[in-house]
C-alpha positions as a Markdown table, in Angstrom:
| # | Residue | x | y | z |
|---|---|---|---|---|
| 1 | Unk | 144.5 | -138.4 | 256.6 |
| 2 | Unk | 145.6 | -140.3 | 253.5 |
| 3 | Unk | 148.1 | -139.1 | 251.2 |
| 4 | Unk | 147.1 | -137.6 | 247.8 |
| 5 | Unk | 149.2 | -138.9 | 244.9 |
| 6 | Unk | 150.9 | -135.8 | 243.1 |
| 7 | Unk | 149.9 | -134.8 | 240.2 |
| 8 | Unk | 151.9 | -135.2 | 237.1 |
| 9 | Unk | 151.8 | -132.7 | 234.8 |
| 10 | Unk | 155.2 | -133.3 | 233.2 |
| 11 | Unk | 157.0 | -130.0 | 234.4 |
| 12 | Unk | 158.3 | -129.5 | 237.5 |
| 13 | Unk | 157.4 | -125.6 | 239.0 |
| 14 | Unk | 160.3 | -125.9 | 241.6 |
| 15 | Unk | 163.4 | -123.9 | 241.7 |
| 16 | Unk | 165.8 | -126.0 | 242.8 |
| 17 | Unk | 169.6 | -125.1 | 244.3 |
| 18 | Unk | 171.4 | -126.2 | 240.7 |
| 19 | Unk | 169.0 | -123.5 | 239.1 |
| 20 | Unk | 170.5 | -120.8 | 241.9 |
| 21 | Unk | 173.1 | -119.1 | 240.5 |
| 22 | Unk | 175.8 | -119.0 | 243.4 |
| 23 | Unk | 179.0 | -119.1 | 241.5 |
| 24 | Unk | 181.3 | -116.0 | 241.8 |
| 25 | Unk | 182.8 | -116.1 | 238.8 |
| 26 | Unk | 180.1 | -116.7 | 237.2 |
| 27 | Unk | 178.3 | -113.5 | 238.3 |
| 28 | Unk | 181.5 | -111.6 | 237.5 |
| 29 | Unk | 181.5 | -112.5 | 234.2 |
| 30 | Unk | 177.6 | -111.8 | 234.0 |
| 31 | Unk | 178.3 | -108.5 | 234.7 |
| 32 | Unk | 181.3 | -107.9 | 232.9 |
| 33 | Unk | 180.3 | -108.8 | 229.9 |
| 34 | Unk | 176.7 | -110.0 | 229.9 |
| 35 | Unk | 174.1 | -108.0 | 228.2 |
| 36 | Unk | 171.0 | -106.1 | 230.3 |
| 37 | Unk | 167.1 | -104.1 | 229.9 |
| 38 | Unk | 164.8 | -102.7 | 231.8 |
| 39 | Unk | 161.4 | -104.4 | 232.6 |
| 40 | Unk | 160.1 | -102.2 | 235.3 |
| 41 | Unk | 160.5 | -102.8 | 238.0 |
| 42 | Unk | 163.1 | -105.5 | 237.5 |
| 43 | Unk | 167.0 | -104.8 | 235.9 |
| 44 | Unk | 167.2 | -107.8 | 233.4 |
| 45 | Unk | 171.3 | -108.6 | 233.1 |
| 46 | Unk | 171.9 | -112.3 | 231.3 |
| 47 | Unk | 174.9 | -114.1 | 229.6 |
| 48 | Unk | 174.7 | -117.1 | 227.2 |
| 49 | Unk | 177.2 | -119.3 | 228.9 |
| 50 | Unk | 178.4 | -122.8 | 229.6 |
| 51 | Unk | 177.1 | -123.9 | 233.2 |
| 52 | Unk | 177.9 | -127.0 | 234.9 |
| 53 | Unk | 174.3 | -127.4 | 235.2 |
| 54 | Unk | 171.0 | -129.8 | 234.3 |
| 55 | Unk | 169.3 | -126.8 | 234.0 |
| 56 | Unk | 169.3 | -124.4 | 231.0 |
| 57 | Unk | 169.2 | -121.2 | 233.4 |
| 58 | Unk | 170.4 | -120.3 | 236.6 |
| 59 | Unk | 168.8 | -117.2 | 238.3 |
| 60 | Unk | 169.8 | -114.7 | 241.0 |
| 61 | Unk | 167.8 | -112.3 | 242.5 |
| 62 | Unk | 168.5 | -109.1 | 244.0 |
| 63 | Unk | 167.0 | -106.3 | 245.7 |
| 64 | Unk | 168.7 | -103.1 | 246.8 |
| 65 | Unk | 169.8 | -102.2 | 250.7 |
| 66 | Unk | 170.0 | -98.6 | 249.7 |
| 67 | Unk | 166.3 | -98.1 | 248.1 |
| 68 | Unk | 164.6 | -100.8 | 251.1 |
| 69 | Unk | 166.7 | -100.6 | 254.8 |
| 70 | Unk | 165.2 | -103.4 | 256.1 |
| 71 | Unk | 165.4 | -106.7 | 255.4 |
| 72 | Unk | 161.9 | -108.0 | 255.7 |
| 73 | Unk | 161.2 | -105.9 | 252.8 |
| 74 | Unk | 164.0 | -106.7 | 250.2 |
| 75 | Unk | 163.3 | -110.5 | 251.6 |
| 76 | Unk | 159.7 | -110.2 | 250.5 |
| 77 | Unk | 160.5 | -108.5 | 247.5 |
| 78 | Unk | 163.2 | -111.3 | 246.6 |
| 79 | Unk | 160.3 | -114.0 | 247.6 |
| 80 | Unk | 157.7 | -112.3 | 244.9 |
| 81 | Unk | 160.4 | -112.3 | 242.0 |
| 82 | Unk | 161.6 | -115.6 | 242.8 |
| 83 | Unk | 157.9 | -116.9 | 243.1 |
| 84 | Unk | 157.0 | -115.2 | 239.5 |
| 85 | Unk | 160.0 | -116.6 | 238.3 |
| 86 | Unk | 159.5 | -120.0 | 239.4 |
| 87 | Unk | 155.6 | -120.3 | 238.0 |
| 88 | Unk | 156.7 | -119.1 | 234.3 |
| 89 | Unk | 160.0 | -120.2 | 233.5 |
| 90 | Unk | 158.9 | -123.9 | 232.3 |
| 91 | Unk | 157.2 | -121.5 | 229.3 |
| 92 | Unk | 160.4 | -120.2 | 228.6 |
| 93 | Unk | 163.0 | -123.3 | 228.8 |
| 94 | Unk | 161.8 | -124.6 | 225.7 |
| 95 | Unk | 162.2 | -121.5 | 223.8 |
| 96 | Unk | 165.8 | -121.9 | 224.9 |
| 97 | Unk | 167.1 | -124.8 | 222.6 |
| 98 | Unk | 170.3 | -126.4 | 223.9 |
| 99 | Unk | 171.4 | -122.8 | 224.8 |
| 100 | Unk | 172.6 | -122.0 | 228.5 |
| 101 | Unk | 171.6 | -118.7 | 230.3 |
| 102 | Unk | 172.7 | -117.1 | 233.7 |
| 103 | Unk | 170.3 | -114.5 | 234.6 |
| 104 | Unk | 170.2 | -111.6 | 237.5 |
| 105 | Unk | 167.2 | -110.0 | 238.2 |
| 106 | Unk | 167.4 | -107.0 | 240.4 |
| 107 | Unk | 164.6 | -104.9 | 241.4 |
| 108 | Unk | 165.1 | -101.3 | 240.9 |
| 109 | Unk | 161.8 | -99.8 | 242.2 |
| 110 | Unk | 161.8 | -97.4 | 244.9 |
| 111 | Unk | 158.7 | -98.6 | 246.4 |
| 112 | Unk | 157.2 | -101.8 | 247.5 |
| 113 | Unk | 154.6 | -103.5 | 244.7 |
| 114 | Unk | 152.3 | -106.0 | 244.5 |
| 115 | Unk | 153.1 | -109.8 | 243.5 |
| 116 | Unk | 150.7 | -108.7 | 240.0 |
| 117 | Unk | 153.5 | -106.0 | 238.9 |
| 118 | Unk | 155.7 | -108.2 | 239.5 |
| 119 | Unk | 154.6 | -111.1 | 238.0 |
| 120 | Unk | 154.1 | -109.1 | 234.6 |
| 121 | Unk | 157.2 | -107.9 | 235.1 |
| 122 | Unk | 159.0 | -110.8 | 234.7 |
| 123 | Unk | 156.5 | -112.7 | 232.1 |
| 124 | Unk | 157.5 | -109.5 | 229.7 |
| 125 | Unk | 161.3 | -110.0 | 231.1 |
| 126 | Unk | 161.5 | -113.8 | 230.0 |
| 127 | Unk | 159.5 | -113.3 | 226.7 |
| 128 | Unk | 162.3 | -110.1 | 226.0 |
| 129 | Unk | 165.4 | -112.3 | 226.6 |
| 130 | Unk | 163.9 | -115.1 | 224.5 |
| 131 | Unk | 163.1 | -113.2 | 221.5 |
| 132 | Unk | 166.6 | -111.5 | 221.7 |
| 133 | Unk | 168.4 | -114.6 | 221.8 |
| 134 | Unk | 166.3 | -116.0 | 219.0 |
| 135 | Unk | 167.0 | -112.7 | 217.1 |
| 136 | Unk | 171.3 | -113.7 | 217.9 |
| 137 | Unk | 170.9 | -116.8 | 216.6 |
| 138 | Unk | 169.1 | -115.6 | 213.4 |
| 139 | Unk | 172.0 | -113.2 | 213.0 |
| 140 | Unk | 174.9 | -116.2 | 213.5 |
| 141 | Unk | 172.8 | -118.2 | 211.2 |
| 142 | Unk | 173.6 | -116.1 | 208.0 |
């Protein structure tokens, strides 16, 4: 078997511990006083915030006990927005600036969906919060 050099295509698709967003403060805050939409089937909630990060975003995922009882479910669900999330979010860093995000996505759906829904989803999610952040910084510019 010989070992296939990887290719370099300048952005890395991984999603790395430093872009998990673990800290409980943090999510406090996020939720106190961070700003949310709807992008069904995912709850959008994100705060422009200092982290103590490389990374411009840090992302949590979420899926409710209540709507799926077991756990293989909300796991696979979690897998499929983290998996969407992961494949488009080197479009939307640069859209960013020098600006830092924490960002929850919870999946509100009552039913299990396809990674597809999902994916668009969270393309429509990421395009929302950059355009609303550009919109904010418009407003602080004048």
């Amino acid at each position: 078997m010989q070992n296939k050099p990887e290719i370099e295509t300048g952005a890395s698709f991984s999603f790395t511990k430093e872009e998990r967003l673990c800290s409980q403060k943090a999510i406090e805050k996020l939720f106190a006083e961070g700003e949310s939409f709807l992008s069904f089937p995912i709850k959008v909630v994100y705060l422009k915030t200092e982290l103590n990060a490389t990374f411009p975003v840090q992302a949590a995922f979420s899926v409710s006990k209540k709507s799926f009882k077991r756990a293989v479910r909300r796991n696979r669900l979690k897998r499929l927005m983290r998996e969407a999330y992961r494949l488009h979010k080197n479009e939307f860093y640069p859209k960013l600036g020098d600006q830092q995000l924490a960002v929850f996505f919870i999946y509100i759906g009552k039913e299990m969906t396809n990674y597809a829904a999902i994916e668009n989803a969270m393309k429509k999610a990421l395009k929302r919060i950059a355009k609303q952040l550009q919109d904010q910084s418009a407003q602080n510019a004048q």
